[in-house]
Structures are given as C-alpha cells and as structure tokens.
N, C-alpha and C positions, 0 to 999 in steps of 0.2 A: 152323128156317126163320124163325123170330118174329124170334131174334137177329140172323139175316140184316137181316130188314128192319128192323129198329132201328137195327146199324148204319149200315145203307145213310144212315136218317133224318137220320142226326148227322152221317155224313157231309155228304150235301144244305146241313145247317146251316152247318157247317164252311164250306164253300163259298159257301154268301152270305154268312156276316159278311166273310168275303176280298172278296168283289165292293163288300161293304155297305161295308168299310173304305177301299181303294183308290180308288171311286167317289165315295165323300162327300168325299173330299179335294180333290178341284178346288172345289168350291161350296162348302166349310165356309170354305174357304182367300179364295175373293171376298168373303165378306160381313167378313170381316177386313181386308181389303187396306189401305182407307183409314187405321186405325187403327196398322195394323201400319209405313206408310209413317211416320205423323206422331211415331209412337216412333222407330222406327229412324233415318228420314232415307234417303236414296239414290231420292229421287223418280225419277230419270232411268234406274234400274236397276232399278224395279219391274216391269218385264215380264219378268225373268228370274226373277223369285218364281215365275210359272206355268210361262214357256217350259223353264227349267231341269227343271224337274219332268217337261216334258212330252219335249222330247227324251232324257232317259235310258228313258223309258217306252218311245219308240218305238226306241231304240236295243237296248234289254232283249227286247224283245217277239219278233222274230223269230228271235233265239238262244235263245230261252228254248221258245219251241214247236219249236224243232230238237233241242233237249238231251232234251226231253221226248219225243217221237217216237224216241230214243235209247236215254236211261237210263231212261224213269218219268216219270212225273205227279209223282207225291210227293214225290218229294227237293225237287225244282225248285220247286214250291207251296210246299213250307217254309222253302226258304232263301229264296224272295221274301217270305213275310210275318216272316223273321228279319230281313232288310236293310232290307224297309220300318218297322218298328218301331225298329229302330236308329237310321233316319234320320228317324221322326217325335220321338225321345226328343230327335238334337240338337236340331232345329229351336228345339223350345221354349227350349234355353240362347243361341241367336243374339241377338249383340249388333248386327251391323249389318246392312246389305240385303242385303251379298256376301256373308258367314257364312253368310245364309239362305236364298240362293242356290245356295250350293253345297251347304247339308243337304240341301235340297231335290230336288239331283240323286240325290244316296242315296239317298233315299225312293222317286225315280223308278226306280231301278233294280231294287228289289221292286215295283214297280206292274209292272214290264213281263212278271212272271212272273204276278200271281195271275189278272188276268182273261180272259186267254186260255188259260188251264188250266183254270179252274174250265168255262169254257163246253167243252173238248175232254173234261174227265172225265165232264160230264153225257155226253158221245155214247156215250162210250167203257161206261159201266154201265147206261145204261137203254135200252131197244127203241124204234124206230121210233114207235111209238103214243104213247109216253110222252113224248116230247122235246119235243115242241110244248110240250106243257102247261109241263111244266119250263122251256123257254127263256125260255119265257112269262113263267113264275116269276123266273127270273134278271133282265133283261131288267125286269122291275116293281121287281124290286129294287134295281137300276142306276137308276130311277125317283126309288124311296121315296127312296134316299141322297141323289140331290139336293130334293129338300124337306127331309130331316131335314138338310142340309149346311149350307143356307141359315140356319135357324131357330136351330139348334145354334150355328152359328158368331157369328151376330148373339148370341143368348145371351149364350154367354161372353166373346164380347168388351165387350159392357156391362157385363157383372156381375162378371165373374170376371177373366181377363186372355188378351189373347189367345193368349199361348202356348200354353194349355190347348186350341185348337184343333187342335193337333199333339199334347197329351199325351193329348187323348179317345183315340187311337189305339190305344196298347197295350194297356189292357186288353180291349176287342175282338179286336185280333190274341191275345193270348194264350188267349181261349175259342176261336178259329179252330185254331190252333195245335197245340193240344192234340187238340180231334176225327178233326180230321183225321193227326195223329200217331197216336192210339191206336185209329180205328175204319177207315181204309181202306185196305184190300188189295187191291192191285195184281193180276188172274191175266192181265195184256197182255203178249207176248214181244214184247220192243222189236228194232228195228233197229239195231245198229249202224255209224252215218256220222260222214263223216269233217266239223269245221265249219269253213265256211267263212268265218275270220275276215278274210280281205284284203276281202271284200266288204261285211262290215259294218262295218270301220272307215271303208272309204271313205264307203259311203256315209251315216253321222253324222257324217263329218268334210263330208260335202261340206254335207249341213243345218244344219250350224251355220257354216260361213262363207259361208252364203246367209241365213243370219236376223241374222247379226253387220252382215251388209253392209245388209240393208232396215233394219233397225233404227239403227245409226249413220250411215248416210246419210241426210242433208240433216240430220242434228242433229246431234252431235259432229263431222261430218266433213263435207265438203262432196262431190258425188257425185263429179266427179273426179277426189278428190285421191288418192297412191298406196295410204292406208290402204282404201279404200272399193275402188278399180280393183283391188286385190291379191286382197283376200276374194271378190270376184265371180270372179277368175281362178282363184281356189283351188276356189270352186264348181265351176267346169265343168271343169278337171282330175280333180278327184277322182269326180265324177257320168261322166267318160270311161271313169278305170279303174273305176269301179263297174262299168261297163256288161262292158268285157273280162274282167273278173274274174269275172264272172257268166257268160256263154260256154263258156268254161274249163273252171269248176266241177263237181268230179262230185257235189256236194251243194250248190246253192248256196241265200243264206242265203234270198233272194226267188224263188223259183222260174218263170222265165220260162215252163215247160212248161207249169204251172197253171194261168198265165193266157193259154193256147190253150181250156182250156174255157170257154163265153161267159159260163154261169151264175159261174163263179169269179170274172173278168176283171170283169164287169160291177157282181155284188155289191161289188167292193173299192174299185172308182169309185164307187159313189154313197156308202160310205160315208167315202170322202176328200171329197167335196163337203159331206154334210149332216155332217162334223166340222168342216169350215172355219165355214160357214154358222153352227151351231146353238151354236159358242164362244164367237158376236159377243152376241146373249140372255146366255150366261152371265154374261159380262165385266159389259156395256152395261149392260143394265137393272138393276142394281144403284146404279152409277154414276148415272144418270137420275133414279133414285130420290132417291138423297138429295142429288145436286146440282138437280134440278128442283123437286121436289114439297117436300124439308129433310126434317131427323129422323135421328132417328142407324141403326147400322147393321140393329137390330131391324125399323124400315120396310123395307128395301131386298129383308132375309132373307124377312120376311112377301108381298113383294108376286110372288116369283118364286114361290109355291107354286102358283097357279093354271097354271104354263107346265111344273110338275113333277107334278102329280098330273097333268095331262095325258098326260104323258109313259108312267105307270105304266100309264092308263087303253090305253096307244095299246099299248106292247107285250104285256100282257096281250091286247088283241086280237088282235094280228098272230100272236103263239103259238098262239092259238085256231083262228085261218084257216086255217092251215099245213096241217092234216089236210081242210080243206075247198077248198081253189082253190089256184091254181096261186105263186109267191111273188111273182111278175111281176103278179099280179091286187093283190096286198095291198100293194106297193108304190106301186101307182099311186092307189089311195086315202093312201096317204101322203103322197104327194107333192103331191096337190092340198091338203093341210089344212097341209105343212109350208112350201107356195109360199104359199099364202095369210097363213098368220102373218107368214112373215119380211117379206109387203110389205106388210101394214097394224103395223106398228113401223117401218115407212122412212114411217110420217104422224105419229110420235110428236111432240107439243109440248107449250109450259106449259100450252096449253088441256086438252088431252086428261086425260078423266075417269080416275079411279082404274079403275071400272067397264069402261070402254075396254079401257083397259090390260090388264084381264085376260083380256079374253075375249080379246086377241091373243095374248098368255103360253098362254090354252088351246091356241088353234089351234096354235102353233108345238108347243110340248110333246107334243098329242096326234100329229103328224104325223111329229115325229121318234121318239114313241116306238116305233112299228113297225118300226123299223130295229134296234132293239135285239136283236129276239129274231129278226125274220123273215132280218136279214142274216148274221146267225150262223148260222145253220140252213143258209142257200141255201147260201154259201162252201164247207160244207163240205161237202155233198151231194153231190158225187161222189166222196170219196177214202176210204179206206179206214184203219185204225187205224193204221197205219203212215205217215201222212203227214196226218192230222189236226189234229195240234197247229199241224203248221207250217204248211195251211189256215186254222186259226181264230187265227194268231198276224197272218198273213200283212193277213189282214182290220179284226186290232183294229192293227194297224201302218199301215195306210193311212187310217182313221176319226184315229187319233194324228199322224198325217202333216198331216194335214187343220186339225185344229185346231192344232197347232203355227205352221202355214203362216199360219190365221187370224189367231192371236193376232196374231202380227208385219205380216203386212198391213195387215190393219181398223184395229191399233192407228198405223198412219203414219196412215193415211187420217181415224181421227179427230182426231189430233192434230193434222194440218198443217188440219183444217176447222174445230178450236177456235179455231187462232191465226189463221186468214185472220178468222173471221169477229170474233174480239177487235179484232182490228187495225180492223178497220172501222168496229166502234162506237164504238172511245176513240181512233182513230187511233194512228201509231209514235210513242207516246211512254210517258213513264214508269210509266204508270197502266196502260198495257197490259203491260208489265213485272210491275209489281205482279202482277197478274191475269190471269198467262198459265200459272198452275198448273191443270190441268183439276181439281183436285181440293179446289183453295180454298174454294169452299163449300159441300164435302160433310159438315163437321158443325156443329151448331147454334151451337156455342160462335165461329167463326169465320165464321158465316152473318150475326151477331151486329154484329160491329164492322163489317161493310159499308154502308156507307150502302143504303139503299133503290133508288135509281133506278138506284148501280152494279150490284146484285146482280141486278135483272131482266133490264140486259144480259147479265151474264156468265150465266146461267140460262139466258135464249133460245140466246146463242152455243152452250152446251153441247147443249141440248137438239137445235137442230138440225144441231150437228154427229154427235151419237148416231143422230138421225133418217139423216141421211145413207148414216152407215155403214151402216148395217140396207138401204140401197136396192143399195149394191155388193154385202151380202150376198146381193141376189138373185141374182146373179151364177151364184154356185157351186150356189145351189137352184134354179136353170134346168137348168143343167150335169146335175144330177144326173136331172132330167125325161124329159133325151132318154137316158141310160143304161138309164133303167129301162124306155123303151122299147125299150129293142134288149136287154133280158133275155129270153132263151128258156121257154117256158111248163112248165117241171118244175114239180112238185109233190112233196112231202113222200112219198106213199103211192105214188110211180111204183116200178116193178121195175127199175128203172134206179139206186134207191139202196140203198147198200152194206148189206149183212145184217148185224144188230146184233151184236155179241157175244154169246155165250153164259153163258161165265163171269162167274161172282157177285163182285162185289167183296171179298167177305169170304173169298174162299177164295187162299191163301198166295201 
C-alpha cells in the first residue's frame, strides 16, 4: 500500500514537470522575443514564434484527448513530451525566424498532448475529495511556470544565450519522462472510436487561413487584394465543412453533443475569452516594460511576477472553493478581479508608477488564476472516463483557441495604433520610417543612440498604443462576465457527478 502511494506521488510529479515544461514555454519564450528577433532578423514574422506554437497546440489538443479516451493516457503523455523535446532541441539550432517557426510548431504538437492529459489523469486516479486540491495544485503550477518562465528566460537570455531557453527543456522533460514511464499504471478500459480526421484538418486549416489573412492584411497585403480575399474564402469554406463534417460524425473531434450540457458549453466560452484577454498581459507588458520604463530583458521578466504569483495565489483558491460553493459562485469573484485588471492596464503610461503597475499585474493574475483549476474541474464534471480526455481536451482547445485568436488580433490593433500614433508626432516622412519598428527601443544599447526628445515620442506612441490594446482586451473580459452568468449552479460534491474510479493506478 506505501508503494502504491509513492508511486502514485511520482506520478503526481511526473505530471507537473509536464504542465511545469509545456506551460513555462509560452513566458520563458516572451521575455526572449526581443533578443531573439535582433539575432535572427524576420521582424515582420515574429508573431508566428508564438502563433505557430500555439495553433499546433490547438490543433494537437483535441486529437490527442480523443486518442487518449481510446488507447490510454500514457502512450499519448509520452509521445507528447518525446515530440515536445525533440522540437525544443531544434529550436535551439534555428538560424532564422522561419526555422524557428516551424520548430516551434513541433514543439506545439507535444504541448497539445501533455496539459490536457495530465489535468484528465489527475480525474481519472484520484476521488472526488481529492481533485479540488490537486487541480488546485496543477493549476498553481500552471501559475509558478509563468513566473519561473519570465525570470528564467530573462536570465538566460542576458547571461547565457537565448537558445538555452528551448534547451532548459529537455532535461526537465526527461525526469517527466521517465516517472511517468516507470511509475504509472493504467487499470481504465478504454473505448475504442473511430477519429475523426476530416474535421480536424478542416478546422486548423480554416484557423490558419483566418490568422494568415488578419495578420497579412493591411500589411503585406492590402485587404482587398486576391491574396488576403482568397484566405478569408478559404476561412469560411473550410469552417462550412468543419461544421457538416462534424453532423456526420460518429466520433467527432469537437463534440457538438457536449456542448448541449450548459456547465460544459459555458466553461469552454469563458475560457476562449480569458485566453484571448489574459495573452494580451503576456505579450504587452513585457514589451511596455522595456520599451517604456528601458532596461533589458531581466526588467520586463521581473516585473510580470506580481501578475503570476497572482495567478498561483487565484488558482490555488479556486481549487479550494470547488468542495465549498458552487463553480458559477467562484467564477464570478474571478471575473470581477480579472475585469478589473485588464481595465486599469487600458490607463497604462510613462507616468504610471512601477508600484501601479503591479498591483494591476496582481489583479489580472489573481483573477485569471481561478480559471485554471475551477474550469478544468466544471468542463468535466459531468462525463464519465470514457469521454474525459476529450472534455478536458475540448476546454484547453478553446482557452488555446482564444489566445491564438489574441495573439493575431490585439497584435494588428497595436500595431496599426503604434504607426497612426508615430505618424503623428514626426508626421509621413523618413524619421517615422526610421521608427516605425515597435521594438526599436527595447534595449538599452539602441535606446542609446536616440536622441532624447525622439525617444519620449516614440515611448508615449508605444506606451499608449499598449494602453489601447489592453482597453479592446476588455472586450473578450466582458464577454466572458455574461457566460459565467448563465453557468448553472453545480458544485463539485453534487450527486450528479460521476463516481471516481476505483482502481489504483499501480495496478496493471
């Protein structure tokens, strides 16, 4: 019995460095960006360093909790943190932006297996009682990654080189790796279904010629002209057959049925809004950082810690709740602390104190971190182990949906609000040229050779084009207000949720 619960332990372990690895990698990867831009070059195709990452995650995610619901947890957990380490080893050899770009989709394609496995195996081995806590635990640790991402990354990209921000990787995945190779035993009889791949290619093929088109439109391409008119068409064809392909379907990959239950439907919509909302913080305030306030990447990494210990502090609670009030009660104190962050960052300026600044980084942090563990919980709360993975796939695919969609939005919206407001203060001419790179005086060496009176323009320009963004992110953190109003009032300890398994995970 001891041994049981030892391995169960390392199990457990297993399992967070997977969330711990997967998760640190969006944040270790921002506080790099600038650095990694001014080696490489490919300024204009830096947003496919994240987006690329993030669409094979979301593309990964829902075939990956259908396989699992299928054949097993484990295979699936292993070959995502084998293809995710493969694709953090190239990363590091990338010579240009599009090299690193397309490792980067590798990488994405093990992310879209480990964090919604790890969150379906906690259901799948521990009782009802225990899960809160645990989510909890996950969930904080989803948290700690992004403060350890930021700090880490700043780190080594000062000291060391940035590559090393992809090589931190392996040896973590390889103690993940192993634990869970050698200590966790499956006793769940899977289902075997059949997958349905016509539905998942469509619909990654239809997200990526909806982020190819916001993205090259109005900058490479003019809106339009056949390249930009073509990818919008290709959108909504492919988002057609998505839709009949799924109808069809005797397995399909997004299950329209699921989201007939309101607690599913609901969960999955707020966390497609506070993924859109809480990626614009990840990105921005970095950026802010060292093009507002100067200093190199170490500032930027240090000053997001107060919006991620928040974070840890928020899901750690919302875990705790879960066995006390209903998920719909704990949401809604989310939402008031995650509404209020993201709209005191839409008053961001060069005035605003360091001190400011954090205590909004808290708010935001603490408010989205209850989403972490409370919406993993609710999503799945009504299905049963046979249709879990692709519950809690279904939910980190729509939170990945969200921020995907951010990225590429927010990021027009502050771009096209850098250049209106550039243009203004130096007027169309060469000087605005010069200084129409939003990322020119993000380190000190090149903050350096600016003259003075240019740089406070170009600094306000930034700063309130940042500020901006953060005000449309209210947007999606409204959105998400009135869903969690219309979540229905279950609780965690209702008899309306599925009875835990029995079986020990150590037993064959």
């Amino acid at each position: 019995m001891h041994s049981k619960e030892s391995n169960l332990k390392l199990v457990v372990v297993g399992l967070l460095l997977g969330i711990l690895m997967s998760a640190m990698d969006n944040t270790i990867v921002a506080s790099a960006i600038g650095t990694i831009v001014a080696d490489l070059g490919g300024l204009d195709k830096i947003v496919w360093v994240t987006s690329a990452y993030m669409v094979m995650v979301m593309a990964g995610t829902p075939i990956f909790g259908k396989l699992s619901d299928m054949y097993g947890r484990k295979r699936f957990f292993i070959f995502g943190l084998v293809v995710f380490l493969a694709g953090s080893a190239l990363c590091g050899t990338a010579t240009t932006i599009t090299q690193l770009s397309i490792y980067r989709a590798i990488q994405g394609i093990g992310g879209g297996a480990l964090m919604p496995i790890a969150f379906t195996i906690v259901f799948d081995i521990f009782p009802p009682q225990k899960r809160g806590k645990l989510t909890g635990l996950f969930g904080a640790v989803f948290g700690v990654s992004s403060v350890i991402g930021p700090l880490l990354g700043a780190y080594i990209t000062d000291y060391v080189s940035w590559q090393w921000v992809f090589y931190i990787n392996v040896p973590i995945g390889i103690v993940a790796f192993f634990l869970i190779f050698l200590f966790y035993k499956e006793s769940v009889q899977h289902n075997k279904q059949r997958i349905d791949w016509g539905g998942a290619f469509t619909l990654v093929g239809a997200i990526i010629c909806l982020m190819f088109a916001l993205e090259l439109g109005g900058n490479q391409y003019a809106w339009d002209s056949a390249q930009i008119l073509g990818l919008f068409a290709g959108f909504a064809v492919l988002i057609i057959l998505f839709l009949l392909i799924e109808r069809r379907a005797a397995e399909p990959v997004i299950s329209f049925e699921m989201f007939g239950k309101r607690l599913f439907a609901t969960s999955c919509l707020i966390a497609f809004f506070y993924g859109s909302a809480f990626i614009v913080a990840t990105i921005y305030i970095p950026i802010f950082v060292q093009g507002v306030y100067g200093g190199s990447a170490t500032n930027s990494g240090l000053i997001l810690m107060p919006m991620m210990i928040g974070s840890v502090i928020g899901s750690q609670t919302g875990g705790l709740l879960t066995s006390r009030t209903s998920f719909r009660n704990i949401m809604l104190i989310s939402v008031v602390f995650f509404v209020a962050g993201v709209f005191t960052l839409g008053t961001l300026s060069p005035d605003t104190s360091r001190l400011m600044l954090n205590v909004f980084m808290a708010l935001t942090g603490f408010g989205v971190g209850f989403s972490f563990s409370t919406l993993s919980m609710s999503s799945i709360h009504h299905f049963d182990m046979r249709q879990r993975g692709s519950a809690t796939s279904t939910n980190t695919f729509m939170r990945s949906l969200g921020m995907t969609l951010g990225i590429t939005i927010f990021g027009i919206i502050q771009r096209n609000s850098f250049t209106d407001k550039l243009s203004s203060a130096f007027g169309d001419n060469a000087q605005t040229a010069s200084f129409g790179d939003p990322r020119a005086a993000l380190t000190p060496e090149a903050r350096a050779k600016i003259p003075a009176e240019v740089l406070d323009k170009i600094t306000a320009a930034l700063s309130s084009s940042v500020a901006q963004t953060f005000m449309w992110a209210l947007v999606p953190a409204v959105l998400a207000v009135v869903f969690v109003l219309f979540m229905p009032g279950d609780r965690l300890k209702d008899k309306t949720s599925p009875p835990a398994p029995q079986g020990s995970p150590s037993k064959g």
